[in-house]
C-alpha positions in Angstrom: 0.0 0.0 0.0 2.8 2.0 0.9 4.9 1.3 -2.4 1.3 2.1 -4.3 1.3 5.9 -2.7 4.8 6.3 -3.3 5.0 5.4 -6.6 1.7 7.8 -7.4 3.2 11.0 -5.5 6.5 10.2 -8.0 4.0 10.1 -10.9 2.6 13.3 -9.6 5.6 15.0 -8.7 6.8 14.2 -12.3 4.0 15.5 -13.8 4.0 18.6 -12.4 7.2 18.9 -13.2 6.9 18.1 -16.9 3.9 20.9 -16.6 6.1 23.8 -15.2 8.7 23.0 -17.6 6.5 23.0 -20.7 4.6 27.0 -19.0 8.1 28.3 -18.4 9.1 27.3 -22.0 6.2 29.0 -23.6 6.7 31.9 -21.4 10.3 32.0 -23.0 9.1 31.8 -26.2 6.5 34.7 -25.8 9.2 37.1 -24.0 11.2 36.8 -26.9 8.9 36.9 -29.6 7.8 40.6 -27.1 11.2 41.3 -26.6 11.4 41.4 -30.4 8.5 44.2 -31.0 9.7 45.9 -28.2 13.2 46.3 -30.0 11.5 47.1 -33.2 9.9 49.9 -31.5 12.6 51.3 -30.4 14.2 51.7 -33.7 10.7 53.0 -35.5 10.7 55.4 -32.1 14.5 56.3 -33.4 13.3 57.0 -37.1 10.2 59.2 -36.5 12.0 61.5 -34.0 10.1 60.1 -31.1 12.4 61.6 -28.0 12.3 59.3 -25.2 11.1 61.0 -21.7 12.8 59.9 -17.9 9.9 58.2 -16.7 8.6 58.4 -13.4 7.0 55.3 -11.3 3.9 55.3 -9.1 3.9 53.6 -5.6 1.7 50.2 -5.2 -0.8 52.7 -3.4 -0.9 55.0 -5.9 -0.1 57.9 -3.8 2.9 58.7 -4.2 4.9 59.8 -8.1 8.8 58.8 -8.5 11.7 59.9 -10.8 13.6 57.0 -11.8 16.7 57.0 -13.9 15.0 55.3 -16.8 14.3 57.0 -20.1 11.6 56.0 -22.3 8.2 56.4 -23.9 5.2 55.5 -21.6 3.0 53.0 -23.7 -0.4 53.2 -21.9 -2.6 56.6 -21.1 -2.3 56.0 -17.3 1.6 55.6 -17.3 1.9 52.2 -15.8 3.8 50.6 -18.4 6.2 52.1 -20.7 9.6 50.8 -22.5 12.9 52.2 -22.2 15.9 53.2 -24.7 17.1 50.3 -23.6 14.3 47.6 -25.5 13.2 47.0 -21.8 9.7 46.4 -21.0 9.1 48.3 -17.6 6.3 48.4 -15.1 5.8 51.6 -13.6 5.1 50.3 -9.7 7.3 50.6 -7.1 6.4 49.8 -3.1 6.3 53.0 -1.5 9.6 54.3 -0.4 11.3 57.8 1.6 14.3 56.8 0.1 13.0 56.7 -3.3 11.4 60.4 -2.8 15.1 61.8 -2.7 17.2 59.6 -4.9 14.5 58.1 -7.2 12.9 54.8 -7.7 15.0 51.7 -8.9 13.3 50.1 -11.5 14.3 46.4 -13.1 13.0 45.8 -16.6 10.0 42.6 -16.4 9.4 40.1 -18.6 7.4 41.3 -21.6 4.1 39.4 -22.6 2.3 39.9 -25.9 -0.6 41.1 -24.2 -0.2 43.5 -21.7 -2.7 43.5 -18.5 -3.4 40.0 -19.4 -5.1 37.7 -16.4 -5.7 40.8 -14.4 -9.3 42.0 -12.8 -10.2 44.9 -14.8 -10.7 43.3 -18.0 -8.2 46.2 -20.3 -6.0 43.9 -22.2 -4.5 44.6 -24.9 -2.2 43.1 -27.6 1.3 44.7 -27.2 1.7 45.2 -30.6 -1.6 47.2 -31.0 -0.5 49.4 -27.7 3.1 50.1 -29.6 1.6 50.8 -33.1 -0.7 52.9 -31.2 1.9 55.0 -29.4 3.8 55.2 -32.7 0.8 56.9 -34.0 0.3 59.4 -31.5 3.6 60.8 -32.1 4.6 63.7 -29.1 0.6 64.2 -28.2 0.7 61.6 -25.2 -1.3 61.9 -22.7 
């Protein structure tokens, strides 16, 4: 009986396994295929004279505004996500800091998905590509 449970929390255990492997290779695959239009943007961005802005991050409360020593355009109205000079793919949230009010907020690029705001509550995803041709479009009128 023993052996029996053993052997089925291997299978399991295996399983999962195989499961997180195959989710972590298609996030892989999506990042780069992201990171790829991101890059792209950066270039078009380049040729149309699009001058990139140092962006400023919002605490997780939402009360506090940060400089941070990021430049870059600001892809969505409500500045939460934006990508830098760099290609990186940056969200604009930082946990609220007195530190960060004198020196500025640290920001580390995050993994890029091809739809941005996907899985979360309030229903406003969006393909990443539409949000970059989008910003492309609206030139220096950003709100």
């Amino acid at each position: 009986m023993q052996d029996e449970q053993a052997a089925w929390r291997e299978q399991q255990r295996r399983a999962v396994a195989v499961r997180a492997a195959a989710l972590e290779a298609d996030r892989s695959a999506e990042a780069r295929q992201a990171a790829a239009l991101l890059d792209d943007f950066v270039r078009r961005a380049a040729e149309a004279g699009l001058a990139p802005h140092t962006l400023a991050a919002r605490s997780l409360d939402g009360r506090s505004t940060y400089r941070t020593h990021i430049r870059g355009w600001y892809l969505k109205s409500d500045r939460s996500v934006a990508v830098g000079d760099d290609g990186e793919y940056y969200v604009l949230t930082v946990p609220p800091s007195l530190r960060a009010r004198f020196t500025g907020a640290d920001l580390s690029p995050s993994m890029p998905r091809l739809i941005v705001g996907a899985g979360g509550r309030d229903g406003e995803s969006i393909p990443l590509a539409a949000l970059l041709e989008k910003r492309l479009t609206a030139g220096d009128v950003w709100p």
